[in-house]
Each structure stands twice: as structure tokens, then as C-alpha cells.
N, C-alpha and C positions, 0 to 999 in steps of 0.2 A: 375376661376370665369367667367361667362360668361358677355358680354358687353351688359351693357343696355345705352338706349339713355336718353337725358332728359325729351323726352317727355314719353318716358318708365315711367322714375321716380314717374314724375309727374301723369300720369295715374294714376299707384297703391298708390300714397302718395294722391288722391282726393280718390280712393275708399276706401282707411285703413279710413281716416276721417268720411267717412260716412258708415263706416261699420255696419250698423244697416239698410239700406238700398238697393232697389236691384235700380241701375240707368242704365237708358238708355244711348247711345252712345253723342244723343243730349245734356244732363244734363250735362252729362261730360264735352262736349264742350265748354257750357254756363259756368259752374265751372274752369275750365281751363281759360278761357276768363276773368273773373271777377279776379282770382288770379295773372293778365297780363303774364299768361301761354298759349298763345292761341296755339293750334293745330287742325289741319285739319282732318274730319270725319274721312278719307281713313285714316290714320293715327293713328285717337282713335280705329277704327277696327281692325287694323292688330297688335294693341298693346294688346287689347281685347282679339285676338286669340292665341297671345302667351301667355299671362295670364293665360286661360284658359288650358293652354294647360300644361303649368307648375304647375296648378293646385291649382293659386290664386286665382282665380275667379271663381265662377260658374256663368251658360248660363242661365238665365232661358227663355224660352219662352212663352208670354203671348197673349192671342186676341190683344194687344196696340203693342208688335211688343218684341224684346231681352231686357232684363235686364239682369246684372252684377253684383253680391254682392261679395265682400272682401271676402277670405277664411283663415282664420290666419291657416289652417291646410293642407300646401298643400302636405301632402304625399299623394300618389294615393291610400293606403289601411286604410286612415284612415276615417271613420265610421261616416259622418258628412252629413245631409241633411238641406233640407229649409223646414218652415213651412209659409203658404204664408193665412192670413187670405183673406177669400175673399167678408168679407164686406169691409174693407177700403182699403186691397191691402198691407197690411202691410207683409215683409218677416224678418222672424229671420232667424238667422245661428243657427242651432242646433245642438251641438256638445256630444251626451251619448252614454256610454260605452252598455249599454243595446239594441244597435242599432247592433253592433256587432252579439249581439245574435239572432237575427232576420233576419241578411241578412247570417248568416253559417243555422240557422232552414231551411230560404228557400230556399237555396242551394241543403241542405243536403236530404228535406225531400219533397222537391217538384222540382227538378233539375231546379230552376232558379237565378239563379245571379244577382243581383243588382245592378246598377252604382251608389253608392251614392254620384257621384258629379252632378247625373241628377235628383237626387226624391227629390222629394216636395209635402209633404202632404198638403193640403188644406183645412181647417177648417175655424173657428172663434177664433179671440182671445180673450182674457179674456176685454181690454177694449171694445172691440162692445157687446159680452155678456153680459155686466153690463151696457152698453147703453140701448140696447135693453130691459132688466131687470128694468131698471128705466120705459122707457117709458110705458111697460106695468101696471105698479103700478099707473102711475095717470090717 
């Protein structure tokens, strides 16, 4: 079993909590801070990168700077990207079998390989769509 710290712990037991979110390394901090967890940035980062690296976190990188979202799937070939609305910024973890068949298709048929601990589609979600939907009716 390999040796993690507390501040390890505590890293992925604040990003499992808000695992519907992607957070920054700051967020973290202020979250840490507020649970009388406090840890130091250089600290959230090199915890960050082992995370990542063990394949509990995805990176994403945005215009505002890295976010971090929880991965409850951290095998390296398992089939899981983010969908990141980008009226209000919102990231799900998407986790379909049907994804599989898309990244052997364009492997197989277009020779390119996909990181699905780095893609992230980009659209609208369903609550801005039904925003936007209302507002146009009145």
C-alpha cells in the first residue's frame, strides 16, 4: 500500500466531497482552511500532481488558470471524460461505455488515440438551455 500524508488525505477526501465540481488549487486551500485543514499551495500542488498522476483527478485547463475534478475511475484505460458547459462553467464527470467505442473507431480508423483523462467536450447544459429557452419566450 503506498504512504499517503494527511494532507494527501485530506486533498482527495475535499475533492470526493465536491465531486460534481472541477476546483482550483486556491478553492482547495480556502476549503482546507475552513475544515481547520490548513495546507500550503506548494503542497496542494504536488498533491494535485500525484493525484493526477494516479489517475484520481483530472487537469483541466481553462482561460481562469488549472482545475481538478474527483475521478472515482482511476484506471488509466478506463473510458471517462468531462463535459464542461461553457455558459456557466459547469463540469460533469462522464463516465459511458459508448465512449469506448469512439476512442478504438478513432484509433482504428483514423490512427489517432485519445487521452480520456484530458478530453472535455464543451457544450451547453441542459439547465443554461432551459434558461436561455425561458428567456426567449417572454
Amino acid at each position: 500500500m503506498a504512504y499517503t500524508t494527511k494532507q494527501h488525505q485530506a486533498i482527495l477526501r475535499c475533492l470526493e466531497q465536491r465531486a460534481e465540481e472541477a476546483l482550483s488549487a486556491n478553492q482547495l486551500a480556502e476549503d482546507l482552511r475552513r475544515e481547520g485543514c490548513p495546507v500550503g499551495l506548494a503542497t496542494i500542488y504536488r498533491q494535485l500532481e500525484k493525484l493526477e498522476a494516479a489517475g484520481r483527478v483530472h487537469k483541466v485547463h481553462t482561460e481562469e488558470g488549472a482545475f481538478f475534478q474527483f475521478c472515482p475511475h482511476p484506471e488509466a484505460d478506463h473510458g471517462c471524460f468531462l463535459l464542461r458547459c461553457e455558459s456557466c462553467g459547469r463540469m460533469v464527470h462522464l463516465d459511458c461505455s459508448h465512449l469506448e467505442e469512439l476512442y478504438r473507431h478513432l484509433e482504428q480508423q483514423h490512427h489517432f488515440r485519445i487521452d480520456p483523462r484530458r478530453t472535455i467536450l464543451t457544450g451547453r447544459c441542459r439547465s443554461c438551455e432551459e434558461k436561455e429557452a425561458a428567456c426567449e419566450l417572454q
